[in-house]
C-alpha positions in Angstrom: 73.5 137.6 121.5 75.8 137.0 118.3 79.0 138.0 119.0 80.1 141.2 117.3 83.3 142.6 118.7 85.8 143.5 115.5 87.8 140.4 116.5 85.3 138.0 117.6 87.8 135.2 118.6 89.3 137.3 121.1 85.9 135.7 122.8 87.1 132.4 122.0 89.1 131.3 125.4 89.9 127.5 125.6 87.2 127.8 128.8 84.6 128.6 126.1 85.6 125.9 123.9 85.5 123.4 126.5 81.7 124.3 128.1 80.7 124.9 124.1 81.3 120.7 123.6 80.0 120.1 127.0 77.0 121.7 126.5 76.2 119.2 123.6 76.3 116.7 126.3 80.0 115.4 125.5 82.4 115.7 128.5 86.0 116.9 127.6 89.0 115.6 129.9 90.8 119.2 129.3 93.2 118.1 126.7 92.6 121.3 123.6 95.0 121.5 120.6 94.2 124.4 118.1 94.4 123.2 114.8 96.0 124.8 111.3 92.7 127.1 110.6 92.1 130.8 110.0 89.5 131.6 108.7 87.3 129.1 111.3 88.8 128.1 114.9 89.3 124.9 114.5 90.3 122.8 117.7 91.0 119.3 119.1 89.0 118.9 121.9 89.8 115.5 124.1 87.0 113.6 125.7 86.7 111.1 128.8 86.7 107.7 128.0 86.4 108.0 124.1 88.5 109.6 121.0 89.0 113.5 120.7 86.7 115.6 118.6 87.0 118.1 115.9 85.3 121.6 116.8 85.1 123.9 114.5 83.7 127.4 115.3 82.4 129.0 112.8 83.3 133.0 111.8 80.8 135.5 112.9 78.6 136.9 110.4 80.5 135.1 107.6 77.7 132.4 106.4 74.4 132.7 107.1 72.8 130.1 109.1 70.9 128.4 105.7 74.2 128.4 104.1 76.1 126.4 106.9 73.0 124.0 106.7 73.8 123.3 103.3 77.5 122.6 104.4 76.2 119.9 106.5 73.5 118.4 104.5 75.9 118.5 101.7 78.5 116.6 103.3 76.2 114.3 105.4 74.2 112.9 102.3 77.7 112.5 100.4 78.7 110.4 103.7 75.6 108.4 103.5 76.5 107.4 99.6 79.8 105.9 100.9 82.1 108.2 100.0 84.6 109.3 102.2 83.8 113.0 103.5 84.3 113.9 107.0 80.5 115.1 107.5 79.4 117.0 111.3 78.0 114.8 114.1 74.6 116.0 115.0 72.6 115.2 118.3 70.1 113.5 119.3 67.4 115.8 117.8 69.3 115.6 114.4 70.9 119.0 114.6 74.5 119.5 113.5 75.1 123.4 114.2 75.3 124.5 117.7 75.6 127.7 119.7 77.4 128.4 122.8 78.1 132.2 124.3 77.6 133.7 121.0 79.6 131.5 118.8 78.2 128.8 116.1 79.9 125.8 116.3 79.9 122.3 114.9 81.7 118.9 116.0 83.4 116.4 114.2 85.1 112.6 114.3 88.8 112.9 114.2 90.7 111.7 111.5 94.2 111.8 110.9 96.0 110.8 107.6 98.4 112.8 105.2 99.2 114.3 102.4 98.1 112.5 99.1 100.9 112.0 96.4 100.1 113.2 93.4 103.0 112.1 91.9 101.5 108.7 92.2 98.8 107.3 89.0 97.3 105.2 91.3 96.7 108.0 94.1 95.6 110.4 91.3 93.2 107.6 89.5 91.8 107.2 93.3 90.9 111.1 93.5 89.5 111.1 90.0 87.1 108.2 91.0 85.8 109.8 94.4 85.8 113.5 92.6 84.0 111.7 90.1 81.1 110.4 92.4 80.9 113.5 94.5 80.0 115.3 91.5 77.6 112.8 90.6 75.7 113.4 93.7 76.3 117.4 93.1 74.6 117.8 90.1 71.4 116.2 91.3 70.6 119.7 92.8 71.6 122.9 93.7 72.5 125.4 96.2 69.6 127.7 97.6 71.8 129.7 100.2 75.7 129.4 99.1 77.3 131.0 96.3 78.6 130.6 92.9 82.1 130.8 91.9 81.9 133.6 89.2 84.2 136.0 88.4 82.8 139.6 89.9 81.3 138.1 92.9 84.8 135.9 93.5 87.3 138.2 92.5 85.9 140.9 91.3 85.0 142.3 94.6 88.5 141.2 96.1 90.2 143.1 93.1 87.8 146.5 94.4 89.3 146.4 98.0 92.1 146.4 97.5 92.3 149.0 95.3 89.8 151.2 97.3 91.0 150.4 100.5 94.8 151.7 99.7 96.0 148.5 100.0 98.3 148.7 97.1 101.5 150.8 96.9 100.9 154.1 94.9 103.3 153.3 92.1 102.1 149.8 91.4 98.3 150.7 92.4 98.1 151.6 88.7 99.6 148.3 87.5 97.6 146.3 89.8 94.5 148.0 87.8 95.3 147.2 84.2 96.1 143.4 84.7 93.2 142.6 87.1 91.3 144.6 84.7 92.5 142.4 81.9 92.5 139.0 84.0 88.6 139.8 84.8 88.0 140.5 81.6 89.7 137.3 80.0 87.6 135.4 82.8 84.0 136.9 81.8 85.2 135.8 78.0 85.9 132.3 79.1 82.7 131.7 81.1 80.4 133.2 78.8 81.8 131.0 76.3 81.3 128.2 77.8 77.4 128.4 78.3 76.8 124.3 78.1 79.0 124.2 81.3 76.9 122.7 84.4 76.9 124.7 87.3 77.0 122.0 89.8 77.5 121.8 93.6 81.3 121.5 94.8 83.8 121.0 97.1 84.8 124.4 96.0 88.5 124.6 97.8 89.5 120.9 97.0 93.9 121.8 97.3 96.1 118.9 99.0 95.5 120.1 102.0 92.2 119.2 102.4 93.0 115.8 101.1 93.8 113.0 104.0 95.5 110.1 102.9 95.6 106.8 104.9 96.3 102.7 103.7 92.1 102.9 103.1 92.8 105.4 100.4 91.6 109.4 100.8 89.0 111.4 102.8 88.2 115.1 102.1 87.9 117.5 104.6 86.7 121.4 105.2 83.7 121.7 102.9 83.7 125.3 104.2 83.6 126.7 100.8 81.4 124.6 99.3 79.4 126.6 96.6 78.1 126.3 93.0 81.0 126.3 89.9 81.9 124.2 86.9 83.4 120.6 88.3 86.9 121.6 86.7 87.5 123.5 90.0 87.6 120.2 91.8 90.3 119.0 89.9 92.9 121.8 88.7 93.9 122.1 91.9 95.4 118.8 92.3 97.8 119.7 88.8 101.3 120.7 89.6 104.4 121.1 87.9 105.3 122.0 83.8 102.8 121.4 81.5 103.3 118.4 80.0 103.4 117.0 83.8 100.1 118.5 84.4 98.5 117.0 81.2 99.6 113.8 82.8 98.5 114.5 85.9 94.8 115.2 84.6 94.8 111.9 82.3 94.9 110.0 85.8 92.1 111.9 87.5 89.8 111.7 84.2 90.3 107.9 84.2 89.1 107.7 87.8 86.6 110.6 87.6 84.4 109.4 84.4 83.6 105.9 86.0 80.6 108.3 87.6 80.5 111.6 85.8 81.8 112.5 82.3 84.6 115.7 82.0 83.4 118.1 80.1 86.6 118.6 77.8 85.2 122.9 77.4 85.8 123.1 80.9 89.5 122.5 80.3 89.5 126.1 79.1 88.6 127.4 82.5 91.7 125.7 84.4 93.5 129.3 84.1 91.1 131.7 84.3 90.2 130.1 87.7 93.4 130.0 88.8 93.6 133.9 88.0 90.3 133.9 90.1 91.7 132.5 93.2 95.1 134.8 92.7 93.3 138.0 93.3 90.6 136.4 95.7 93.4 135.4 98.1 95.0 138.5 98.4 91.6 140.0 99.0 90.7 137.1 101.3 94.3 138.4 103.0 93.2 141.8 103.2 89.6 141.5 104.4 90.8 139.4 107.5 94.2 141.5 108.3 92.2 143.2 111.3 92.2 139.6 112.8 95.5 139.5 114.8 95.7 135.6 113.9 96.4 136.7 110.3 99.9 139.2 110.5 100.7 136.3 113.2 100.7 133.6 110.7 100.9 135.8 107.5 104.2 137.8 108.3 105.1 138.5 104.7 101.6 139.8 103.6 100.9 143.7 103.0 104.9 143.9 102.5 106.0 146.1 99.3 108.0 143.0 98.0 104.6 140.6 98.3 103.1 143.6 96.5 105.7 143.6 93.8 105.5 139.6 93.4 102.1 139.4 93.3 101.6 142.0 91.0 104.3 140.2 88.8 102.6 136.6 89.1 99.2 138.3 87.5 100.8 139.7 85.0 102.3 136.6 84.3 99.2 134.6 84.3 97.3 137.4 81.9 100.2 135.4 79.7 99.2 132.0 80.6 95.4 132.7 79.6 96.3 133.3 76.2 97.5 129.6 76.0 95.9 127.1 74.5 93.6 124.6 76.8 95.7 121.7 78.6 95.1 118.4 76.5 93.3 115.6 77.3 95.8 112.6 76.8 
């Protein structure tokens, strides 16, 4: 039976994790290191006579099956072209998603690396070229089962919780109203302007963190929240610092990414308005997971009235920042 308790990983003992990769036919030697991962259970899982394997646990009721299939045929046929994702190991039978006492569950090779620096051109020009190709294979089709990043399903739905839910204090609930208000309305503008823009298929969460760096150059991980969006969402997460820095920045990627797929320079426009987007989807994200005791654990400073203050502040600030002109192409 699927498991349906209100905190399903309170099911999750390292017992279960070990007999869940056993029961693919690996044989763990007891060694189990959880991993940085929240929203998933993500562990190290040690095996006799061979490397350690990634197992990744899916959350309950979060995708659908269909949609994790897409995961996995998404990130297997990018593997196959050569370019460096981490994709699922699958059995014998060809079948990458597993069960075991109620949880979902996939395995993975381990691999280690670090942090990528993006103060680097060369680093940068490196990302551009594989974000490039990944596209490239990503507009070939699209998703049947995963969603698209648009602005009432991504946000707008985060923005509703939390004002429905009482999440906000009283006397900034009504602040909190106006400027997501305003922010989703400014986003609807700039993607219905913008109706030449391809909808392709994505990494969809493609921050440093998900970046692995080693002397071969980078491997992406955590295609978790893969989904349909415009292929600018790939990239603006990898800008940092003042403007001009981040103009910069995006000159390197664009020389790396149109070796295999051309930047659509409209899409520039969309850099802040999806940034806005992922603002008010994390605090929701926050929110809808605070009954998971993993999240105050790691989360302390969330749901606080000074996060509520700040954050407040920070959208009103970018509501300001949409009004700016597009970040130039160098």
């Amino acid at each position: 039976m699927p498991v349906t308790d209100p905190h399903p990983y309170a099911a999750l003992s390292p017992d279960t994790v070990l007999d869940a990769v056993e029961h693919v036919g690996y044989c763990p030697d007891g060694h189990l290191l959880a991993l940085n991962s929240y929203e998933n259970r993500v562990y190290q899982v040690g095996i006799e006579g061979s490397v350690p394997l990634i197992a990744k646990f899916y959350r309950p009721a979060r995708w659908s099956d269909e949609a994790v299939h897409e995961e996995h045929d998404f990130a297997a046929a990018l593997a196959e072209a050569e370019i460096p994702v981490v994709a699922p190991l699958r059995d014998d039978h060809g079948d990458s998603l597993f069960r075991h006492a109620g949880f979902r569950f996939a395995l993975f090779p381990r691999r280690g690396g670090r942090t990528p620096d993006l103060d680097d051109p060369d680093h940068l020009e490196w990302l551009g070229r594989y974000l490039g190709r990944i596209h490239q294979l990503g507009a070939a089709r699209d998703f049947a089962h995963r969603p698209r990043l648009d602005v009432d399903g991504y946000a707008g739905t985060a923005a509703r919780l939390l004002l429905e839910g009482g999440w906000l204090p009283l006397e900034l609930a009504g602040r909190y109203r106006a400027v997501t208000e305003a922010l989703l309305e400014e986003c609807r503008r700039a993607f219905g302007g913008t109706e030449r823009v391809r909808w392709i298929r994505l990494h969809g969460d493609c921050h440093p963190g998900n970046i692995l760096w080693t002397d071969a150059g980078p491997h992406f991980v955590d295609l978790d929240d893969c989904r349909m969006g415009p292929a600018i969402q790939d990239l603006w997460m990898l800008l940092s610092g003042n403007r001009p820095e981040r103009a910069l920045q995006l000159t390197y990627l664009r020389e790396g990414y149109e070796t295999f797929h051309a930047l659509e320079p409209r899409e520039l426009a969309l850099i802040e308005p999806l940034r806005a987007l992922r603002m008010i989807h994390y605090a929701g994200w926050l929110a809808r997971r605070w009954d998971d005791p993993a999240f105050p654990l790691a989360f302390p400073w969330f749901n606080t009235p000074q996060y509520w203050h700040d954050h407040v502040a920070s959208l009103e600030v970018q509501l300001g920042a949409l009004n700016e002109p597009a970040l130039p192409l160098l």
